[in-house]
N, C-alpha and C positions, 0 to 999 in steps of 0.2 A: 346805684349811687344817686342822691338826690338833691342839689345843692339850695343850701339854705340863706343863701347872703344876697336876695334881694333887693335892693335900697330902695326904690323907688314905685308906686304905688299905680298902675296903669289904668286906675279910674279918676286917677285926678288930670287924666292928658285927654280933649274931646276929641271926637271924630275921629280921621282913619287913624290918626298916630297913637291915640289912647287902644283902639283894635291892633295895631302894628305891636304896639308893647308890649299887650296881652301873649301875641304869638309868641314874640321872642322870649319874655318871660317863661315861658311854659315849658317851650324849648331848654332854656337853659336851668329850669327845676328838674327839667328830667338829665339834663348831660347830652343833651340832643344838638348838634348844630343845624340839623337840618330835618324839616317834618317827614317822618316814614311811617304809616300805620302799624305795621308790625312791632316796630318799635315802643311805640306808644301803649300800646298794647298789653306788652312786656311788661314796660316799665310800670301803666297798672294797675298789673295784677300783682305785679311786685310789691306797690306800693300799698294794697289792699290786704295783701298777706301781713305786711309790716300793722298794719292799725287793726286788721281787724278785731281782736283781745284785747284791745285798750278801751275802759270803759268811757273815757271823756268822747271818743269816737265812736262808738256802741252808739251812744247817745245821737249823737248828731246825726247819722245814719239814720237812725229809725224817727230823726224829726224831719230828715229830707221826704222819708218815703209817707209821712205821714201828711206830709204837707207840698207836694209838689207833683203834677200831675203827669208831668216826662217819667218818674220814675218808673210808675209802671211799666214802661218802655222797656226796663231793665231785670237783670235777675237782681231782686232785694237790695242787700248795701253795696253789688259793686255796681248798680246801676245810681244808688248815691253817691259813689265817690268822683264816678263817671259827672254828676252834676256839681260837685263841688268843685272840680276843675276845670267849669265853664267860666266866662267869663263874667256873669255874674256872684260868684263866689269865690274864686281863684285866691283872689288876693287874701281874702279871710281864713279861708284855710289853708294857706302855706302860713299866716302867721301863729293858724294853732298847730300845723306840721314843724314848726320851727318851736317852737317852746316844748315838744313832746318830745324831740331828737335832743333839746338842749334839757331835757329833763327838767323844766321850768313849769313847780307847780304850778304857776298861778293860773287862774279860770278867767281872765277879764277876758280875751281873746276870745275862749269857749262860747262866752255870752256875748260877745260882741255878734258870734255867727248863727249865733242863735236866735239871735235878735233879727238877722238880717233875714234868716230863713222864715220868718214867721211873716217879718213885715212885707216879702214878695207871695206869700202864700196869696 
């Protein structure tokens, strides 16, 4: 389970409490109250299995590995998904994981991330 009802945006809070929110956010995207590796892990690969067929995802995937030099670090897109759930991207992509769960074609979001991956390239 992956919860989608975020409100509030943990880059627009500076210093440690914009970093504080990001944890807790992330926490509570997965259903986690508390950080466990394994857990995280889990949840993922879980969440990798769920996008990886989806082509709006396909896409961003092969823009992160094209464009971001951590990826290598990783096996292919789950070492993208892996960076889209830093805190650098985080917020962008739960709000294109949030339009994909609510079945919301619209693309602004998609290019919002796309924009964002290119301009940190």
């Amino acid at each position: 389970m992956f919860n989608t009802d975020i409100s509030e945006n943990y880059q627009d809070i500076s210093g440690d409490l914009g970093d504080t929110t990001y944890r807790k956010q992330l926490l509570y995207f997965f259903d986690l109250k508390e950080y466990d590796d394994n857990e995280i892990i889990k949840k993922t690969n879980e969440l990798y299995e769920m996008l990886k067929n989806n082509n709006n995802f396909i896409e961003i995937f092969k823009l992160i590995n094209a464009n971001n030099l951590y990826a290598t670090l990783f096996k292919e897109d789950e070492g993208a998904l892996i960076i889209l759930l830093s805190f650098d991207y985080f917020y962008n992509f739960y709000l294109c994981f949030k339009d994909y769960i609510n079945k919301n074609d619209s693309k602004e979001n998609f290019e919002l991330l796309k924009n964002l991956i290119l301009k940190n390239n």
